[in-house]
Backbone bond lengths (Angstrom), bond angles and torsions (degrees), N, CA, C in turn:
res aa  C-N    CA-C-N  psi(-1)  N-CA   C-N-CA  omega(-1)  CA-C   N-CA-C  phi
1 X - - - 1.463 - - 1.522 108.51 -
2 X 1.397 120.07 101.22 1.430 112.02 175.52 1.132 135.55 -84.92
3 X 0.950 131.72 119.77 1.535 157.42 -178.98 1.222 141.94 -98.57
4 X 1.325 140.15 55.00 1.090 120.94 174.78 1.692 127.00 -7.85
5 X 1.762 112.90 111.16 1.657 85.32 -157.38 1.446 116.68 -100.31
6 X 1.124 112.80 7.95 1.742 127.95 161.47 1.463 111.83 -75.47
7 X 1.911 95.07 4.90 1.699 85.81 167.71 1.350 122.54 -116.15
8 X 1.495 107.31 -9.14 1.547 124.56 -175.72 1.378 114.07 -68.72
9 X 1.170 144.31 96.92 1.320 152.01 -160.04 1.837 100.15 -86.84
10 X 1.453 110.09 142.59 1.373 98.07 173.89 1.409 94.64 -113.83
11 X 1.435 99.82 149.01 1.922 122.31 -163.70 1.663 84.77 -114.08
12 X 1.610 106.14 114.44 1.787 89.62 171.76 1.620 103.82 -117.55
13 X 1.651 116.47 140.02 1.170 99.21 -162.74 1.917 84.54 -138.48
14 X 1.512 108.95 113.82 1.770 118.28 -175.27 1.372 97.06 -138.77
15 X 1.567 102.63 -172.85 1.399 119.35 -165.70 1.094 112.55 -120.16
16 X 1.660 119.91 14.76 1.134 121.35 170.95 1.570 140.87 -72.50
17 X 1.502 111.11 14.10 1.300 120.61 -168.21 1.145 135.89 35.34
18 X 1.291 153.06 -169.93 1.099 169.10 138.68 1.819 136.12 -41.58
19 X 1.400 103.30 -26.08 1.262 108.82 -153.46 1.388 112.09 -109.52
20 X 1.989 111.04 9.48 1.199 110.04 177.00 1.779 94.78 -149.14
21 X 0.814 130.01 173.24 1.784 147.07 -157.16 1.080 97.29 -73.42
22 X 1.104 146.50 -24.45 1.422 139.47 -165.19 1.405 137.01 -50.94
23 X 1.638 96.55 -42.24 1.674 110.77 170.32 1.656 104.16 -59.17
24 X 2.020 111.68 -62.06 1.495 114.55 -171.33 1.459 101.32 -47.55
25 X 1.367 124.72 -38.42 1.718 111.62 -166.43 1.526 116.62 -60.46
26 X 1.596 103.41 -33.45 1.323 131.39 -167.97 1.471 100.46 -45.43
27 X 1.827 103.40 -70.93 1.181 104.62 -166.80 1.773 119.80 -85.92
28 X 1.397 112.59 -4.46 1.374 117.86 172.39 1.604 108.78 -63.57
29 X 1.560 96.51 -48.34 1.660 103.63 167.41 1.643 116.93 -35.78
30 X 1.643 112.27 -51.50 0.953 111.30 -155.99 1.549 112.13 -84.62
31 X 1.317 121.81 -48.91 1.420 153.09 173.62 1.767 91.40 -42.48
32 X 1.810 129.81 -62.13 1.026 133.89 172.61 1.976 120.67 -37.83
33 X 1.420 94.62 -22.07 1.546 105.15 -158.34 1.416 97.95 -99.80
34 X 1.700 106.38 -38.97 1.795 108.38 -169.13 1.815 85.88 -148.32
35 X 1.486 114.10 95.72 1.522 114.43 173.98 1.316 111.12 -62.33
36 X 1.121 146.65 -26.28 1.400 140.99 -156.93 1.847 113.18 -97.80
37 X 2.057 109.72 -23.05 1.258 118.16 159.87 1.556 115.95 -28.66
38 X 1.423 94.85 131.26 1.494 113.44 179.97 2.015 89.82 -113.16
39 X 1.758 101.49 113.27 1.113 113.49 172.09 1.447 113.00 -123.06
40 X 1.835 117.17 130.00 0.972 119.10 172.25 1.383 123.51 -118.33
41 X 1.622 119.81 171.15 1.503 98.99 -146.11 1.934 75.51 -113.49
42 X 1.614 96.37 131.75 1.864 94.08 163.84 1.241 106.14 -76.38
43 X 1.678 101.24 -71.49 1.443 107.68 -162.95 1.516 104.48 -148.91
44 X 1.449 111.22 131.23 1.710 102.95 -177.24 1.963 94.35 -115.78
45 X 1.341 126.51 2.81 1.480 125.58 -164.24 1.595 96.05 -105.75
46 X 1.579 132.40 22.40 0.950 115.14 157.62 1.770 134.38 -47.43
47 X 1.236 101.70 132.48 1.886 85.02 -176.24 1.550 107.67 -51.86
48 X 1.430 80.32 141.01 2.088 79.18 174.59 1.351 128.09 -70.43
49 X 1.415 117.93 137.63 1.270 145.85 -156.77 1.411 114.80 29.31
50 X 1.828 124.68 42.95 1.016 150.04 152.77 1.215 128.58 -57.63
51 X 1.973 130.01 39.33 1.130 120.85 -160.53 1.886 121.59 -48.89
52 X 1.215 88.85 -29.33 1.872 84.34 178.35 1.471 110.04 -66.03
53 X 1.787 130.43 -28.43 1.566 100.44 -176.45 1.374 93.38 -89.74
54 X 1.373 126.03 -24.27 1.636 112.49 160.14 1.603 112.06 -17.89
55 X 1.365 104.54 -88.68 1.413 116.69 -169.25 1.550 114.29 -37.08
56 X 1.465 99.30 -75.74 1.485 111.83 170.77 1.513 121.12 -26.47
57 X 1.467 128.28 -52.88 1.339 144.09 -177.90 2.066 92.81 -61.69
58 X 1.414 127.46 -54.65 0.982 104.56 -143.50 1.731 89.02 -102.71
59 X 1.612 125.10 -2.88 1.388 113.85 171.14 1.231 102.58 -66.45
60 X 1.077 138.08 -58.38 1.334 151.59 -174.66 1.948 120.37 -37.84
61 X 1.348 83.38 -37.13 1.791 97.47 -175.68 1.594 100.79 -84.61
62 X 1.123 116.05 -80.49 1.349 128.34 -163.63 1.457 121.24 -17.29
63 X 1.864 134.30 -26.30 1.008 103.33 178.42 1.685 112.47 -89.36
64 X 1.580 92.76 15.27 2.051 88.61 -177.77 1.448 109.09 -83.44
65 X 1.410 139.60 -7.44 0.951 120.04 176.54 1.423 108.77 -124.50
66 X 1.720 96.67 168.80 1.799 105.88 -162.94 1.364 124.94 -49.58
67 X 1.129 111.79 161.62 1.288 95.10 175.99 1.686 137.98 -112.79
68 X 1.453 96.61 130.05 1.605 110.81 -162.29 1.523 96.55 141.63
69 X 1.181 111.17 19.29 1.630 114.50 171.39 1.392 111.10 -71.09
70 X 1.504 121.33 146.59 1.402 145.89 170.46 0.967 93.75 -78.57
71 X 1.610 131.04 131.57 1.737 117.29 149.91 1.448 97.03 -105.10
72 X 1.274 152.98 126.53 1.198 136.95 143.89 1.371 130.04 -88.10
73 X 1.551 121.19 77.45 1.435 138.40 -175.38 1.773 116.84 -54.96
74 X 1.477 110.37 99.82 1.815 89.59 175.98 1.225 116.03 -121.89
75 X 1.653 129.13 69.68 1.400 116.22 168.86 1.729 98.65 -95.02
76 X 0.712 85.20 130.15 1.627 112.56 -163.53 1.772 121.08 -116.79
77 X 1.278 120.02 43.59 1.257 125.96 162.42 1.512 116.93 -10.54
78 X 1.574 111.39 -83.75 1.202 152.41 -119.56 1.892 90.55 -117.59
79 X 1.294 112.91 -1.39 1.638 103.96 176.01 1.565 128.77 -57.37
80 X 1.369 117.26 137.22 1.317 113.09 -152.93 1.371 132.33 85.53
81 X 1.355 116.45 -20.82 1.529 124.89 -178.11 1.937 90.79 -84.39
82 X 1.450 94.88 -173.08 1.317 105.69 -172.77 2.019 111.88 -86.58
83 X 1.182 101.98 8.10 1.475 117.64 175.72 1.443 100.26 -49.39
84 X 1.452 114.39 150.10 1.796 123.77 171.88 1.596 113.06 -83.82
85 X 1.100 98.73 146.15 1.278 124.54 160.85 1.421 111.61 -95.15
86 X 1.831 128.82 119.66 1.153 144.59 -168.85 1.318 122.32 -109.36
87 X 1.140 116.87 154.48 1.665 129.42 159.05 1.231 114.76 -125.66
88 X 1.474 126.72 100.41 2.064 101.05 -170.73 1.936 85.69 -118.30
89 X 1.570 95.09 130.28 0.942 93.03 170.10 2.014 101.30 -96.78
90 X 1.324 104.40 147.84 1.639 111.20 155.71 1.125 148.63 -82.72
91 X 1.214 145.03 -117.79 1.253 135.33 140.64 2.089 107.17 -107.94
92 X 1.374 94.48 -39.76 1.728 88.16 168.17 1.659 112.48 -102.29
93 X 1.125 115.23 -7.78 1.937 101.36 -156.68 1.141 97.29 -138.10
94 X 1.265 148.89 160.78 1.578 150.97 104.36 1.238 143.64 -44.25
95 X 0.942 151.15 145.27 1.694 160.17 -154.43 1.419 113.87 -141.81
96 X 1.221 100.25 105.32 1.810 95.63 179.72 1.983 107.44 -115.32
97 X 1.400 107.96 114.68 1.926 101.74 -170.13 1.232 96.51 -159.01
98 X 1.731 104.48 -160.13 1.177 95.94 -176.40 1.642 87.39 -117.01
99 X 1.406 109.36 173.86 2.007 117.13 -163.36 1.370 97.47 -87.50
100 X 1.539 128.17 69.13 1.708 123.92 -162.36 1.705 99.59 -119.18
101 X 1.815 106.59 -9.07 1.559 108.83 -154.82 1.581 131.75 122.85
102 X 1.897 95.80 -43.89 1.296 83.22 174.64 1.328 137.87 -85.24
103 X 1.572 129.05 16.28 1.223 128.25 135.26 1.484 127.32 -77.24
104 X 1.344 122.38 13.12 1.502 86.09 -163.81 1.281 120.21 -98.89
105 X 1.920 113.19 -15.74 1.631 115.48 176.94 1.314 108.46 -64.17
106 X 1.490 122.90 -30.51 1.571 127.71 -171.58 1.768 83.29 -77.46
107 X 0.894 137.86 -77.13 1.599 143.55 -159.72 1.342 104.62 -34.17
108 X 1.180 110.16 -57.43 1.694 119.71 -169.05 1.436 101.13 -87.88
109 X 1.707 130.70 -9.31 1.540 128.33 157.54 2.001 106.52 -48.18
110 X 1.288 99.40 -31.59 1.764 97.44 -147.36 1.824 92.94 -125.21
111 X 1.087 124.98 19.18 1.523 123.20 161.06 1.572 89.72 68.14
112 X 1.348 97.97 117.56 1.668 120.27 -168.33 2.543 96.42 -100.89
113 X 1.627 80.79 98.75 1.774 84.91 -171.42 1.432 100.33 -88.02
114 X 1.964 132.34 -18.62 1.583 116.74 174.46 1.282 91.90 -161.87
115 X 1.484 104.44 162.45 1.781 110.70 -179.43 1.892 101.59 -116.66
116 X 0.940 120.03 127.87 1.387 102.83 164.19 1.404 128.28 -122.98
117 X 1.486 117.51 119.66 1.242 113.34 -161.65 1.879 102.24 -78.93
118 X 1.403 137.04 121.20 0.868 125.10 -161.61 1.933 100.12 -105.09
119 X 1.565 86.43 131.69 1.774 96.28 -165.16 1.410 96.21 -142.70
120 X 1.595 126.76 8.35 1.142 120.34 168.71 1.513 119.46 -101.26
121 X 1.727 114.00 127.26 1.212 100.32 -146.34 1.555 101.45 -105.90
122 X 1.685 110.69 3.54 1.607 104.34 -173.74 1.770 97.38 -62.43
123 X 1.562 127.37 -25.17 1.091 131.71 177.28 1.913 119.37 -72.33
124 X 1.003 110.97 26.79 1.560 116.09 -164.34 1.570 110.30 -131.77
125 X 0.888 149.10 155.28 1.808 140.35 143.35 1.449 101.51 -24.41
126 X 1.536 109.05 152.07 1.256 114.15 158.61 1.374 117.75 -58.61
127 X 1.181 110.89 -51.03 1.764 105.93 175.88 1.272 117.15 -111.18
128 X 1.420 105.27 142.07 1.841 107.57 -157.81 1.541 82.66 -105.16
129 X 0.615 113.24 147.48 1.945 136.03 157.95 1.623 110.68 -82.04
130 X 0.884 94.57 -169.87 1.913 112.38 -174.39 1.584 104.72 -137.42
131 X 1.383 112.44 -39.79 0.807 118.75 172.15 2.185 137.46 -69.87
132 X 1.553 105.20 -43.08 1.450 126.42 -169.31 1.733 101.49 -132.08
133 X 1.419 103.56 77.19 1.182 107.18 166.76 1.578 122.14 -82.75
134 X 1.387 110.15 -11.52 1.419 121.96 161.44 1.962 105.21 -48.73
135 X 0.701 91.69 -70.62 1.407 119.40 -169.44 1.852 101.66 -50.57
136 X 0.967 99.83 -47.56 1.954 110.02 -166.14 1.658 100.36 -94.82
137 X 0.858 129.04 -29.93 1.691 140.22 -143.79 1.433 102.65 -141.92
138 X 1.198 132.54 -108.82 1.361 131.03 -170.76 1.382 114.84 -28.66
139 X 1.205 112.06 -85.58 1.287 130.21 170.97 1.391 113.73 -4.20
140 X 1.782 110.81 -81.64 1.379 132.10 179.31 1.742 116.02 -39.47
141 X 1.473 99.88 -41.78 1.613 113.50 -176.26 1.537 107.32 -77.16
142 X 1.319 107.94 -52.21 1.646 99.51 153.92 1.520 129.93 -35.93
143 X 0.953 126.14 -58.52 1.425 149.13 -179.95 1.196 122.24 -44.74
144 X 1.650 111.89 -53.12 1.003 139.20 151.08 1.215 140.73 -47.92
145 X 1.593 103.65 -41.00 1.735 123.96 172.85 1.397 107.88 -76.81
146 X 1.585 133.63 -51.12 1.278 136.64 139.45 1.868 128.13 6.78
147 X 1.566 90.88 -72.54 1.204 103.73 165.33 1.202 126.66 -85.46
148 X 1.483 126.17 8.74 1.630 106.23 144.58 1.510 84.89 133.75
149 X 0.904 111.30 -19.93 2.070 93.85 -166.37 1.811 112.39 -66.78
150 X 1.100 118.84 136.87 1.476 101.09 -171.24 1.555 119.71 -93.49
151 X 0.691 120.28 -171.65 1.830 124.78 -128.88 1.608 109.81 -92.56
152 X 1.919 82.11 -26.72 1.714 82.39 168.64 1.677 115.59 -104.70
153 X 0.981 109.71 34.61 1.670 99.24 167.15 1.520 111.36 -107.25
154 X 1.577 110.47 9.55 1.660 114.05 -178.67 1.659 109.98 -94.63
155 X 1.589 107.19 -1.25 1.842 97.59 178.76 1.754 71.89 173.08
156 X 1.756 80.85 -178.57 1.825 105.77 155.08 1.426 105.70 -95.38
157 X 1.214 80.69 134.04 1.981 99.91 152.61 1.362 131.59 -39.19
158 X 1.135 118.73 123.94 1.230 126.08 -169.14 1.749 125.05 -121.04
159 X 1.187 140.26 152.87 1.688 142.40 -150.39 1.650 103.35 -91.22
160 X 1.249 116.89 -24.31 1.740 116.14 -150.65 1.661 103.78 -140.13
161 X 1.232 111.48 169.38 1.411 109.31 -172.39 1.786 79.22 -146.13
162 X 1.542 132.04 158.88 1.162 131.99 147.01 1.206 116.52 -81.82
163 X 1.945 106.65 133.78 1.587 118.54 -164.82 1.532 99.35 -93.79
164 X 1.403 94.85 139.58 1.650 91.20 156.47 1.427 106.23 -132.40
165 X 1.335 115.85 147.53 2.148 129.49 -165.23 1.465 82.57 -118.59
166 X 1.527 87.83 122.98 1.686 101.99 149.95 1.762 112.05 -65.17
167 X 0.853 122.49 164.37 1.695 126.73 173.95 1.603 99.99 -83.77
168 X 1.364 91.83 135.05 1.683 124.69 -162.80 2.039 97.89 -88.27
169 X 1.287 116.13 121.59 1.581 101.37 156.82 1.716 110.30 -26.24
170 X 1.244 108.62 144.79 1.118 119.19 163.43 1.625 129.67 -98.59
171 X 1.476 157.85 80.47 1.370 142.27 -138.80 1.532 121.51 -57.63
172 X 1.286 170.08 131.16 0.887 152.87 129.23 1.230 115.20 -99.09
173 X 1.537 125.28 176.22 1.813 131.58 -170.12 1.322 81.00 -82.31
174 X 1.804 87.54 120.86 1.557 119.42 160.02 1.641 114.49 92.38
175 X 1.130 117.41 12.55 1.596 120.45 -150.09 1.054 117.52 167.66
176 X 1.624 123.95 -151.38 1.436 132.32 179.08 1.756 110.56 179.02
177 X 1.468 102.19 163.92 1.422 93.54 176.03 1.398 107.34 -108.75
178 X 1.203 102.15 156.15 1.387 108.62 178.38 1.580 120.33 -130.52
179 X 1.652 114.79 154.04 1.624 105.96 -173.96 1.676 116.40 -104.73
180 X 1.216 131.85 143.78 1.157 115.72 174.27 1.787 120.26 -78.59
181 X 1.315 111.16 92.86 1.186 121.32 170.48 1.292 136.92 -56.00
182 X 1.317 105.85 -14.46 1.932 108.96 172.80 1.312 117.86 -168.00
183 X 1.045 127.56 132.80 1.527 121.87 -176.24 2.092 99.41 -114.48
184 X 1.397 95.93 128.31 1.936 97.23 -176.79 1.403 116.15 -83.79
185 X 1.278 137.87 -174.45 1.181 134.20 -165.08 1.708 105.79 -86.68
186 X 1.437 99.91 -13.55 1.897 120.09 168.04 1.667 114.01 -63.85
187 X 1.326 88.54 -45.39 2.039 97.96 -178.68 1.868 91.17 99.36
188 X 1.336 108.41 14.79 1.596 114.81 140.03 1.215 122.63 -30.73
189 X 1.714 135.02 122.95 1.736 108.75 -170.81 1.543 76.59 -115.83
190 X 1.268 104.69 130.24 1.604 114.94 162.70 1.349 121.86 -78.10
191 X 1.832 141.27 152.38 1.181 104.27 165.50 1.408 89.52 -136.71
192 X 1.176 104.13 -151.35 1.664 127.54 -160.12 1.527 120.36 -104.56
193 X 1.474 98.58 49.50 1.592 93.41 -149.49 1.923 96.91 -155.50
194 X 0.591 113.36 68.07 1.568 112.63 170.69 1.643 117.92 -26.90
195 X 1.822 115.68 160.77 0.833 112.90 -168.11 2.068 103.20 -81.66
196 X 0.957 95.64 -16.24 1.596 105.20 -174.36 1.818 88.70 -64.08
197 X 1.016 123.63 -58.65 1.812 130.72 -160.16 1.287 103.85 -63.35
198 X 1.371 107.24 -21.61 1.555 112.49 -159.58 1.962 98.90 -93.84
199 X 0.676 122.29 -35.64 1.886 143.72 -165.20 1.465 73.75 -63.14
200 X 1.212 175.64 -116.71 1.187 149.84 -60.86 1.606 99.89 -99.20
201 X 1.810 95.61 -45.05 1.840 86.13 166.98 1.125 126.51 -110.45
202 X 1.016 123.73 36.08 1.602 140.03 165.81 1.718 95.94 -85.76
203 X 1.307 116.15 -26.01 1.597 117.42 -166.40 1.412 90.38 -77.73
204 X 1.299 126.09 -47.85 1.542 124.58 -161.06 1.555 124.43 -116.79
205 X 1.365 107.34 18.51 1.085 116.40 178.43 1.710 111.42 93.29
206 X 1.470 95.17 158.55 2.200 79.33 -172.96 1.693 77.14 -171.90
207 X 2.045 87.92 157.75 1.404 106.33 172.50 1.636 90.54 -139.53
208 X 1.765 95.15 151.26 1.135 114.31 -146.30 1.996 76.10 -123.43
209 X 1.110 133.42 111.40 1.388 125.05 176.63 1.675 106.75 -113.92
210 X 1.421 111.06 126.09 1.490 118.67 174.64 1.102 113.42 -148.20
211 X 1.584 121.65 130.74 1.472 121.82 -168.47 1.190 120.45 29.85
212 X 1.122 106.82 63.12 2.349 117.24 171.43 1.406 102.67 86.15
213 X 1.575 113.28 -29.26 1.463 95.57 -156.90 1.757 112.37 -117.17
214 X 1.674 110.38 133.58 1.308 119.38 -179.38 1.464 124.85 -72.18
215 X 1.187 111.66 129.31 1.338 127.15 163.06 1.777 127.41 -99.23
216 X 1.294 106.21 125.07 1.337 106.57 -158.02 1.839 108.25 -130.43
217 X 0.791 108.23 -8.59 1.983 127.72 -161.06 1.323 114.41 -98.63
218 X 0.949 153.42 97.80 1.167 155.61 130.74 1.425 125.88 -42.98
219 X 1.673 118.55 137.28 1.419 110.02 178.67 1.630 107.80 -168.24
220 X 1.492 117.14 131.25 1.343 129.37 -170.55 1.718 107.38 -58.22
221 X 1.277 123.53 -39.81 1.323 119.92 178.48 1.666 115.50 -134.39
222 X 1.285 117.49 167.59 1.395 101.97 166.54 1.519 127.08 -62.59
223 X 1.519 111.32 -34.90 1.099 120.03 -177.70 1.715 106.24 -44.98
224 X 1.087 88.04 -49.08 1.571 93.87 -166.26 1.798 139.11 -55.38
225 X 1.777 88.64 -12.85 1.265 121.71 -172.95 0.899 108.29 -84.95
226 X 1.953 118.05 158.71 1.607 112.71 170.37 1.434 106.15 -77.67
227 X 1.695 108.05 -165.25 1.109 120.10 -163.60 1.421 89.52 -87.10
228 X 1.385 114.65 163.27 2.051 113.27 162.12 0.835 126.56 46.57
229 X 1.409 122.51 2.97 1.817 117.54 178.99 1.426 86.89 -105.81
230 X 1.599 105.09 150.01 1.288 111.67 172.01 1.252 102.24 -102.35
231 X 1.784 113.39 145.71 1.649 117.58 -163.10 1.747 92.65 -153.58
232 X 1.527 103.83 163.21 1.292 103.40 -173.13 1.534 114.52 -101.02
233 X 0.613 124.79 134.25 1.833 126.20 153.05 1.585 127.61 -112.66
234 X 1.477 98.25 -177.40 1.601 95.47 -173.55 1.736 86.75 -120.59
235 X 1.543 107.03 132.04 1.447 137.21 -170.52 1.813 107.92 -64.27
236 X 1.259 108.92 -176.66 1.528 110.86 -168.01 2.012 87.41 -83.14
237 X 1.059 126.33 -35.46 1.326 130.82 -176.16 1.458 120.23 -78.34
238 X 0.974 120.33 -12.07 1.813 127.14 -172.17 0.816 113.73 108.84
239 X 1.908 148.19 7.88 1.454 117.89 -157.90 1.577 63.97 -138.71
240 X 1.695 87.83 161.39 1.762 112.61 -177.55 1.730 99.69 -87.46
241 X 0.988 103.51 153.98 1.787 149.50 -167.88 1.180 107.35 -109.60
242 X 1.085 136.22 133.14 1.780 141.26 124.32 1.496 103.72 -75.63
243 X 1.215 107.09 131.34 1.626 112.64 166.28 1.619 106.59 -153.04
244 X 1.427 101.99 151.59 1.493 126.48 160.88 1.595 124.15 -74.11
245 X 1.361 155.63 76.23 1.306 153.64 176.57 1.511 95.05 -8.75
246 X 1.214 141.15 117.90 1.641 136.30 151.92 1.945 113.10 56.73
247 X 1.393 95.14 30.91 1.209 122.33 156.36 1.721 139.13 -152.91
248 X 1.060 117.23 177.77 1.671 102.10 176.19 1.541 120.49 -123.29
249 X 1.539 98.91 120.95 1.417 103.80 -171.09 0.765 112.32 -56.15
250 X 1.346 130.81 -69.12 2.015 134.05 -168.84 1.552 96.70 -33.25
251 X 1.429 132.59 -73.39 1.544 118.88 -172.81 1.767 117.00 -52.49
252 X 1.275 117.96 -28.53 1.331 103.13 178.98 1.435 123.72 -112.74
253 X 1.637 106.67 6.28 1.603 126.12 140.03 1.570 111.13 -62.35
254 X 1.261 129.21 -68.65 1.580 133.89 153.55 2.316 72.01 137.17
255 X 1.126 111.06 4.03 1.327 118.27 147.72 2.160 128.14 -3.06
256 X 1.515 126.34 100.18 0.978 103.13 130.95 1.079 146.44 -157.47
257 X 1.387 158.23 -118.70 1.460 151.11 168.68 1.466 104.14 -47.72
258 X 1.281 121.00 152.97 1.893 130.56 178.71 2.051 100.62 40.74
259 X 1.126 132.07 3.18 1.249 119.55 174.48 1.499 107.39 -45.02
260 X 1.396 142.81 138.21 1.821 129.98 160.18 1.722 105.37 -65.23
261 X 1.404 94.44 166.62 1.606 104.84 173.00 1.633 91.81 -151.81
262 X 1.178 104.91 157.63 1.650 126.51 -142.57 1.803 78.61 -127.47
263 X 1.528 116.34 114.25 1.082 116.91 163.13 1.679 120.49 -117.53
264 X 1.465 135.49 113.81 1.462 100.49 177.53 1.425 88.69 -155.58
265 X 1.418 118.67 -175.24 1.330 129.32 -150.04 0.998 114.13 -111.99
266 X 1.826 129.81 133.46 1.099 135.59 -145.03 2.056 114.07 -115.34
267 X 1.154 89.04 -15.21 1.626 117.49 -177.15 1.557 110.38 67.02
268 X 1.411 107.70 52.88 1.479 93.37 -172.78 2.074 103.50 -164.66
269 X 1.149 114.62 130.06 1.599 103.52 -161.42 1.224 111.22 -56.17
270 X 1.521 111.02 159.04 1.347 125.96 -170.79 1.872 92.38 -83.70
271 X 1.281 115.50 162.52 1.608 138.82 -156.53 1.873 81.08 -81.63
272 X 1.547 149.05 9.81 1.372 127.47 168.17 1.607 86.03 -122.26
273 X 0.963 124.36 -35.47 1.838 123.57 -178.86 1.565 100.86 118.85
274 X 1.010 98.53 23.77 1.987 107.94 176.39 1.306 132.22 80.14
275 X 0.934 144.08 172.88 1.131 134.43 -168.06 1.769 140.60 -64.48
């Protein structure tokens, strides 16, 4: 995949927050390794050691930026255990993490062309930790890949990547269940359910049931919504939303992460006339 590589920006997206050194070390590491790297920050407020909003956060991103992007993903559960350290190249992007899941919906978004288990350590800090493999490992291999070295001099190639499945609708008579897959920094409740899955009862009316309380409203934007009623939409990514107009559902749902939601069909148009 050719690249100009003073153009490949690395996107690092972990759970290390804000409130301790970890991110600055991250990229001093990296900047130290290849000064001219252009690194941008996705997301560092992943819940901690949350590989599913890991994943979720970075399937979702990846086809917005150019291509020949670095992602360097580190929610990192499992650091220090005997878990892999990866390189997956795609057909447009690279993935640098550890093999726990949270690359693989983004990986398998963009056609997964090699895996590389990275075991070569002249590419690493001199001293690896147990603890901050961001820092010793990712990082460095990023840094490195940036500046041009190619993809297989960081390990051998390897057959498998570890999968991780978002939770699938579930069917029941008349409907289905559904999981809450993401909550936004709005109190947006994301779910598990695309706008394609959703069009069948948007045609005939639908109730959306979560913690006691019914949802019945449909609406193309927030603007468009009343005040305080919670109503559904379809998200910047494709999958439908519960949201509050200039409030946040999840807190006044009492709403949170993996909660179910009870979707099924009411035979009667939704409050915009459907989708």
């Amino acid at each position: 995949m050719p690249h100009p590589t003073d153009s490949r920006p690395i996107v690092l997206l972990t759970d290390f927050g804000h409130i301790d050194a970890f991110v600055g070390i991250l990229k001093g590491v990296i900047l130290s390794i290849h000064p001219k790297a252009r690194i941008v920050d996705l997301c560092h407020e992943v819940a901690p050691q949350d590989i599913g909003h890991g994943a979720h956060l970075l399937d979702i991103s990846l086809e917005y930026f150019p291509k020949g992007s670095i992602f360097c993903a580190v929610v990192d559960p499992g650091v220090g255990s005997s878990r892999r350290a990866v390189l997956v190249e795609t057909t447009d992007y690279f993935l640098v993490g550890p093999d726990n899941g949270v690359l693989w919906p983004a990986a398998g978004r963009n056609k997964i062309r090699r895996i590389i288990h990275l075991t070569r350590s002249r590419y690493f800090l001199p001293q690896v930790s147990t603890t901050f493999h961001g820092r010793d490992i990712f990082g460095p291999v990023a840094a490195h890949l940036s500046a041009g070295i190619d993809p297989g001099a960081f390990g051998p190639q390897v057959s498998c990547l570890t999968p991780f499945a978002f939770p699938e609708p579930k069917p029941i008579a008349g409907g289905m269940i559904l999981t809450v897959r993401h909550i936004d920094t709005f109190g947006n409740i994301g779910l598990n359910l695309t706008r394609e899955q959703f069009r069948r009862f948007a045609d005939k009316g639908f109730c959306m049931r979560v913690n006691q309380a019914d949802i019945t409203g449909h609406y193309h934007s927030y603007a468009a919504a009343p005040e305080k009623i919670p109503f559904v939409m379809t998200d910047s990514a494709g999958f439908m939303e519960i949201a509050v107009k200039n409030g946040d559902a999840a807190s006044r749902l009492h709403v949170k992460k993996n909660d179910p939601v009870v979707l099924t069909a009411r035979g009667e148009k939704n409050d915009d006339g459907g989708l």
